[in-house]
Biopython code that builds the backbone (N, CA, C, O; Angstrom):
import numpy as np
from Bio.PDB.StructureBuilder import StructureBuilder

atoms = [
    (1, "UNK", "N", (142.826, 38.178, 61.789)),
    (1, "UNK", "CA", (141.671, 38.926, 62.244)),
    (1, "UNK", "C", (140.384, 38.155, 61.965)),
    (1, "UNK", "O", (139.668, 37.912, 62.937)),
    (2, "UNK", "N", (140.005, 37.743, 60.765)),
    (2, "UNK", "CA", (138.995, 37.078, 60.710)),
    (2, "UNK", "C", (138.847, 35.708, 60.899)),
    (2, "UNK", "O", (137.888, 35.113, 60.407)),
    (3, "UNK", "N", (140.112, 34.872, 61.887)),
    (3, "UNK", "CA", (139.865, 33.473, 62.720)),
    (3, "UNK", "C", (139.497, 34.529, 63.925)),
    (3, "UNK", "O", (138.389, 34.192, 64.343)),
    (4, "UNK", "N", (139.948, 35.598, 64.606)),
    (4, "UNK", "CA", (139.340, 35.726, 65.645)),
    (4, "UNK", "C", (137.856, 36.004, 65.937)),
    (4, "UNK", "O", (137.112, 35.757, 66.886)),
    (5, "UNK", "N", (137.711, 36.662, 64.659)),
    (5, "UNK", "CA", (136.274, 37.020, 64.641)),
    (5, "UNK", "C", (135.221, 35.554, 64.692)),
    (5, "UNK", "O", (134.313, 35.414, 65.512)),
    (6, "UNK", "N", (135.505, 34.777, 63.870)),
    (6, "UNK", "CA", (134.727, 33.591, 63.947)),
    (6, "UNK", "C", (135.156, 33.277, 65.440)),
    (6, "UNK", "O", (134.181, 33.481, 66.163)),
    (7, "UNK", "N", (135.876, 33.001, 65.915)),
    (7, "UNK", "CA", (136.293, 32.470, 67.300)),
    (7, "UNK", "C", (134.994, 33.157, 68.063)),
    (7, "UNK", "O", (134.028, 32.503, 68.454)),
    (8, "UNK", "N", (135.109, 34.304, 68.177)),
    (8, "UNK", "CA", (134.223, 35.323, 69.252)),
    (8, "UNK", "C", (132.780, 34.953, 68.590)),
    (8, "UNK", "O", (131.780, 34.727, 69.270)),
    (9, "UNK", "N", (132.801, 34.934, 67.737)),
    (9, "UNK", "CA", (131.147, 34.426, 67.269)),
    (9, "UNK", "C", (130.611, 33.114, 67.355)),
    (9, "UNK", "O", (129.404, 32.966, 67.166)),
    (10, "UNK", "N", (131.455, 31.985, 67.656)),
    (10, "UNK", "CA", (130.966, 31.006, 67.592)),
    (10, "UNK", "C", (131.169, 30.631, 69.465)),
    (10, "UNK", "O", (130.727, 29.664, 70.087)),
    (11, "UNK", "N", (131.677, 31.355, 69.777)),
    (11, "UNK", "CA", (131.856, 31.467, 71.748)),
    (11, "UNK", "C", (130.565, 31.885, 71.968)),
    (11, "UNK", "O", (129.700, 31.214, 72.532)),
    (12, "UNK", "N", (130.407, 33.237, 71.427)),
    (12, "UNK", "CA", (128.965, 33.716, 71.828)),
    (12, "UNK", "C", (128.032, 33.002, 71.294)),
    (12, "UNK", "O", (127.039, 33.018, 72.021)),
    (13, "UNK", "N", (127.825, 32.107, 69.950)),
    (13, "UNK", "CA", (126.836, 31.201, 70.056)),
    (13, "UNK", "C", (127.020, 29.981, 70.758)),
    (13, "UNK", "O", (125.856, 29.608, 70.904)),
    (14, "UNK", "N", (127.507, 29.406, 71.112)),
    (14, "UNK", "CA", (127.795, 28.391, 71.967)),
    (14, "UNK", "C", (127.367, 28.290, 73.555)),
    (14, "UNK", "O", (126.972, 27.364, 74.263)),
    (15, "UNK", "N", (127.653, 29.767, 73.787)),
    (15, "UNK", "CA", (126.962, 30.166, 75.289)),
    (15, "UNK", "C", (125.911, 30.634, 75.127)),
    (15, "UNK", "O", (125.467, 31.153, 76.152)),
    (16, "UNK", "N", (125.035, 30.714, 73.936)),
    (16, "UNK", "CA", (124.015, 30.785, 74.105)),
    (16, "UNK", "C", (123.162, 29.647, 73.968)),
    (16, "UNK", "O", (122.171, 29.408, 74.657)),
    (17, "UNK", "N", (123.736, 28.790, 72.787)),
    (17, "UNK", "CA", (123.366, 27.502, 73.299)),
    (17, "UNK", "C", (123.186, 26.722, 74.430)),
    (17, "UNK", "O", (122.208, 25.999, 74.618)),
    (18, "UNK", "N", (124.079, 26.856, 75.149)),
    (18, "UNK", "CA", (124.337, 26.371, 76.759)),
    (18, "UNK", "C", (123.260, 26.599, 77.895)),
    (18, "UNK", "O", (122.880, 25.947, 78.867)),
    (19, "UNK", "N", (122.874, 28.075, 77.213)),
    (19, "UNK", "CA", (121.732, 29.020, 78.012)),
    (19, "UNK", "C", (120.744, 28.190, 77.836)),
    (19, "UNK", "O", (120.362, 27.468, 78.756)),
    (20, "UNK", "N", (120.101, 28.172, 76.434)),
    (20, "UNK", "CA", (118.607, 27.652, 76.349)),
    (20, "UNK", "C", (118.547, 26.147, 76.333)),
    (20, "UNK", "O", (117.511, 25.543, 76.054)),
    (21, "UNK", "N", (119.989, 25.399, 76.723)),
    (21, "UNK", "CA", (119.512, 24.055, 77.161)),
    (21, "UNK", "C", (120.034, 22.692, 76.139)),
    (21, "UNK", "O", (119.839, 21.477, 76.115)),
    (22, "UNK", "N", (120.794, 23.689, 75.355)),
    (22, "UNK", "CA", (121.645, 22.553, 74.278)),
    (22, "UNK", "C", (121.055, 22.972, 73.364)),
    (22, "UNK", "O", (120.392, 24.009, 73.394)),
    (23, "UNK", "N", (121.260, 21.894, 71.943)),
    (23, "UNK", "CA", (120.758, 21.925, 71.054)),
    (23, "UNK", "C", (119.611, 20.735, 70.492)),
    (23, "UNK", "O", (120.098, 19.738, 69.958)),
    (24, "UNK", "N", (118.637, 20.794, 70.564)),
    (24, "UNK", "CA", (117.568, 19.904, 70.248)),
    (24, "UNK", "C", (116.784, 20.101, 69.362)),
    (24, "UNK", "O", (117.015, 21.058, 68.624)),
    (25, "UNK", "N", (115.723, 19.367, 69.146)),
    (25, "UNK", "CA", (114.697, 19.490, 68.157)),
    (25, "UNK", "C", (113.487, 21.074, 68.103)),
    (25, "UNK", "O", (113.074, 21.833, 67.226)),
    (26, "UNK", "N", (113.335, 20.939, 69.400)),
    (26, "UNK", "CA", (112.326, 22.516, 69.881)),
    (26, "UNK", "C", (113.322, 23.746, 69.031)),
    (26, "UNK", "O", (112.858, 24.408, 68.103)),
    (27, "UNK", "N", (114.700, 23.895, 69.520)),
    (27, "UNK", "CA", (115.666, 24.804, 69.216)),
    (27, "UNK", "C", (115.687, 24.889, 67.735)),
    (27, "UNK", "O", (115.632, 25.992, 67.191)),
    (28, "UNK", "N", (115.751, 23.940, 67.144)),
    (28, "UNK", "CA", (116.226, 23.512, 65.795)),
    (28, "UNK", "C", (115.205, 24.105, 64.729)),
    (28, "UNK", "O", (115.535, 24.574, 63.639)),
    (29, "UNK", "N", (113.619, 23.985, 65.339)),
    (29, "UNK", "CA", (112.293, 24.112, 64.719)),
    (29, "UNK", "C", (112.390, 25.926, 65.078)),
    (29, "UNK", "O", (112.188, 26.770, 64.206)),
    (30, "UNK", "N", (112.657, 26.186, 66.197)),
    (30, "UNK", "CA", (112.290, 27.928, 66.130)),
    (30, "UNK", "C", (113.480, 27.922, 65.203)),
    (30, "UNK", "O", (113.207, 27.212, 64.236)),
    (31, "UNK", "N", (114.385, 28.303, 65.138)),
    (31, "UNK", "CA", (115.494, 28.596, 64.481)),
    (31, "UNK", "C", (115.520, 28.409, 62.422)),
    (31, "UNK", "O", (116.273, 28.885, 61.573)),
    (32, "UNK", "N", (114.520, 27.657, 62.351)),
    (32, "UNK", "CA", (114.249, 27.413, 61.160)),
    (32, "UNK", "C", (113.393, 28.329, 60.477)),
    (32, "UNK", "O", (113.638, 28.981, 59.462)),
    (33, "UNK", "N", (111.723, 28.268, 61.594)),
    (33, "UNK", "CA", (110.630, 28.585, 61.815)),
    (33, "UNK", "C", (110.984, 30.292, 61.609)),
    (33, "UNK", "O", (110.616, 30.926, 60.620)),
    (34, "UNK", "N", (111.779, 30.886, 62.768)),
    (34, "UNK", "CA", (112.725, 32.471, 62.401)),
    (34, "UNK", "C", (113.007, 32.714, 61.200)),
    (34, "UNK", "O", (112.475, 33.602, 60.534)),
    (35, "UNK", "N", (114.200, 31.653, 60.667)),
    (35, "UNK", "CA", (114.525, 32.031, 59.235)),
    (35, "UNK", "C", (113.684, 31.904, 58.237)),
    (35, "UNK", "O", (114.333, 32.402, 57.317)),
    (36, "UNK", "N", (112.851, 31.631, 57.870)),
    (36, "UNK", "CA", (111.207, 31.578, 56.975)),
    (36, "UNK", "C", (110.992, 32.612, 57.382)),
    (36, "UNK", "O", (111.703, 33.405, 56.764)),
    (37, "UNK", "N", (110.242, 33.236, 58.288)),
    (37, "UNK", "CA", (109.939, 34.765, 59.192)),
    (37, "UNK", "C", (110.598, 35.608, 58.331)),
    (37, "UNK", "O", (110.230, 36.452, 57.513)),
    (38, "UNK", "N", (111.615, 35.204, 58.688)),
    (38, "UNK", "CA", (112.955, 36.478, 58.166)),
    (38, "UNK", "C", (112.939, 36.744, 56.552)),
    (38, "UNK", "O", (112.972, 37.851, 56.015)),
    (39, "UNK", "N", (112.873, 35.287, 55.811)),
    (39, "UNK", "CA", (113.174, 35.359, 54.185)),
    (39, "UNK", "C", (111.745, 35.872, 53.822)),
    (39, "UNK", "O", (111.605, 36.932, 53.212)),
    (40, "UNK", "N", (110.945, 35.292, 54.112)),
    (40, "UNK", "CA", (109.583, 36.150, 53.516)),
    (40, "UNK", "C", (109.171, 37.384, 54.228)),
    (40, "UNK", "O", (108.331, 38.022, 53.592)),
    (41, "UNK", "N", (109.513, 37.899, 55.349)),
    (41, "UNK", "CA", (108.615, 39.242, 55.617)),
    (41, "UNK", "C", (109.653, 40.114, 55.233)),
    (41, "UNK", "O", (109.397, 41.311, 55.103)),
    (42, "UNK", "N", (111.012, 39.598, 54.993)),
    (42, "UNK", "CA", (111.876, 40.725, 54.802)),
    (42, "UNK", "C", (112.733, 40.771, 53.777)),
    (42, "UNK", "O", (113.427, 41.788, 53.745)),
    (43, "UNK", "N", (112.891, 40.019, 52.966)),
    (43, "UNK", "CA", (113.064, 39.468, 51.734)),
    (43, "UNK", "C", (112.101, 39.085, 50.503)),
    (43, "UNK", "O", (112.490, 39.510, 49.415)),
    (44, "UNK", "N", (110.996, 38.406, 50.508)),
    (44, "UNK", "CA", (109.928, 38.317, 49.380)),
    (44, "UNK", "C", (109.223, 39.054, 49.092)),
    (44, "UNK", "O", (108.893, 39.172, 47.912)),
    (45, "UNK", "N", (108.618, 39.993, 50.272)),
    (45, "UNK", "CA", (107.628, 41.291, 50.499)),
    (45, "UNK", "C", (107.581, 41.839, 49.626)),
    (45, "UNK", "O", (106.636, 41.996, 48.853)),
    (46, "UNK", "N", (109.069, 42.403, 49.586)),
    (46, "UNK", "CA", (109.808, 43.995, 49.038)),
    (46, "UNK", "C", (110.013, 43.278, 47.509)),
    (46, "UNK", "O", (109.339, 43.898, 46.686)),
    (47, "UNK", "N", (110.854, 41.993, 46.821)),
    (47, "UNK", "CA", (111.060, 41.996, 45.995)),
    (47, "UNK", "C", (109.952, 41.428, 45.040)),
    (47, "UNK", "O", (109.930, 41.576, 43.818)),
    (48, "UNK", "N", (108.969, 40.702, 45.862)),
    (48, "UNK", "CA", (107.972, 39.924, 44.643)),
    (48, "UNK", "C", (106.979, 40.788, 44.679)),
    (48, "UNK", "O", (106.930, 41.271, 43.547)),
    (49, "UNK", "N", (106.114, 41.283, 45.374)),
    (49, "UNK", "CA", (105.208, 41.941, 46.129)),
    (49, "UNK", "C", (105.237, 43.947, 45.971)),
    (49, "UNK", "O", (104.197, 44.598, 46.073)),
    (50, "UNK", "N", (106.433, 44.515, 45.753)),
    (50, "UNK", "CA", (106.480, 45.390, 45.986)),
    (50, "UNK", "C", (106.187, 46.356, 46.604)),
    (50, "UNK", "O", (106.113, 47.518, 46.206)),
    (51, "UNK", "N", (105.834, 45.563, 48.528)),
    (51, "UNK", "CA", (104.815, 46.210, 49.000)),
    (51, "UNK", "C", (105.837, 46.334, 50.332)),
    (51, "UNK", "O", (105.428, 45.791, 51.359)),
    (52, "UNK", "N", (107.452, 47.176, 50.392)),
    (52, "UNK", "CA", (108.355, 47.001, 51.631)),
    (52, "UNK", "C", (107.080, 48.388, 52.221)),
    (52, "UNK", "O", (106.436, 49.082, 51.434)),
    (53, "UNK", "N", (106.993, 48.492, 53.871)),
    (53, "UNK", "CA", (106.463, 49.730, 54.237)),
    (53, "UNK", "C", (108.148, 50.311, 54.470)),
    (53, "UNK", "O", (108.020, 51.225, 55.285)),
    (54, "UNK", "N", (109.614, 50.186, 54.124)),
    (54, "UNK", "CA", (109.890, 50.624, 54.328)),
    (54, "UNK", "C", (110.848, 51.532, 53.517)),
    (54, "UNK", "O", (111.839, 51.990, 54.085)),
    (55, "UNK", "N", (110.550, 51.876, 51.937)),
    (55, "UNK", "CA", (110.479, 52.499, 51.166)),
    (55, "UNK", "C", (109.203, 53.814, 50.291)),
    (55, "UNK", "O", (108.150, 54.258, 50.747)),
    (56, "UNK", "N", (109.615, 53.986, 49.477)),
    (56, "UNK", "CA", (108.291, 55.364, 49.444)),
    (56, "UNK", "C", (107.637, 54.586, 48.679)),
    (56, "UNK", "O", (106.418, 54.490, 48.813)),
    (57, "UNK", "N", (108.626, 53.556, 47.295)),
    (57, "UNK", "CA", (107.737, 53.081, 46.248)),
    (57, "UNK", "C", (106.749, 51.625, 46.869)),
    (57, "UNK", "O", (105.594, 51.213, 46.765)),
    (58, "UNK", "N", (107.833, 51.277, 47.439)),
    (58, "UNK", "CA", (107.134, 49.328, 48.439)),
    (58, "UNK", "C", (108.738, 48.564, 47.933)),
    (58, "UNK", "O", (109.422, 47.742, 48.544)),
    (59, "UNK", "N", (108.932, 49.125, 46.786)),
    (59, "UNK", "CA", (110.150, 48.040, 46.338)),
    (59, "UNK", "C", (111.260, 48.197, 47.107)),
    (59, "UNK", "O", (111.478, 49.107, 47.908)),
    (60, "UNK", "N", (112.390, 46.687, 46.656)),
    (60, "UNK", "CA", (113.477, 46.753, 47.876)),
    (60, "UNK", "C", (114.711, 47.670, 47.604)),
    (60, "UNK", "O", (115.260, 47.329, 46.557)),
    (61, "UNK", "N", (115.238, 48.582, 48.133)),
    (61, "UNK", "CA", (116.051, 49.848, 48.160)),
    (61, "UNK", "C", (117.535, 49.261, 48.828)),
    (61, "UNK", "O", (117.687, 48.536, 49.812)),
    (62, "UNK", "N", (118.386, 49.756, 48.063)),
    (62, "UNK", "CA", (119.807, 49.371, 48.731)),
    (62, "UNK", "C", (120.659, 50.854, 49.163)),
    (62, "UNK", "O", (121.623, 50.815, 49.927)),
    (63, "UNK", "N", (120.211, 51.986, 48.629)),
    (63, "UNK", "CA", (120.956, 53.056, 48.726)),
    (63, "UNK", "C", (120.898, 53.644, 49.588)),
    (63, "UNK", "O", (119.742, 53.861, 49.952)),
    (64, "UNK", "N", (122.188, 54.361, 50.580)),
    (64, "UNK", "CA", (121.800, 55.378, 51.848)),
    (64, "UNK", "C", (121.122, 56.267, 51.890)),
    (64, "UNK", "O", (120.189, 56.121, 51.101)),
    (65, "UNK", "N", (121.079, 57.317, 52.508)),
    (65, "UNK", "CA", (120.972, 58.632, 52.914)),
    (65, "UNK", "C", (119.941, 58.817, 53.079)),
    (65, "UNK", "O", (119.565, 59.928, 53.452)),
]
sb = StructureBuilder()
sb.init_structure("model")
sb.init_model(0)
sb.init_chain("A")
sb.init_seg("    ")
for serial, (resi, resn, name, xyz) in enumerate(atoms, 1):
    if name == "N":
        sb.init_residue(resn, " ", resi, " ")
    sb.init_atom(name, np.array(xyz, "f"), 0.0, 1.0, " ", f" {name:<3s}", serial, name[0])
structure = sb.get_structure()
């Protein structure tokens, strides 16, 4: 089960690669440029900062309901 799963995930990235034209330097820089995005607005915010808007206190919350 989980070779197929990688299988289907790395198909669907691959055709998406294909889409935007291969893999190059432009691709390489957003894709980086995203993950920075990602680790600090949604990751550093909440834990250094204590300022998530998407908790009551700001800090980062793991629990449901």
């Amino acid at each position: 089960m989980k070779y197929r799963i990688i299988t289907i995930i790395s198909f669907i990235g691959s055709a998406v690669i294909s889409l935007l034209g291969g893999w190059d330097k432009s691709l390489q820089t957003l894709i980086i440029f995203m993950t920075i995005d990602w680790l600090t607005g949604g990751i550093l915010l909440p834990v250094v900062f204590q300022k998530s808007p998407k908790s009551q206190n700001g800090a980062l919350e793991s629990h449901a309901g």
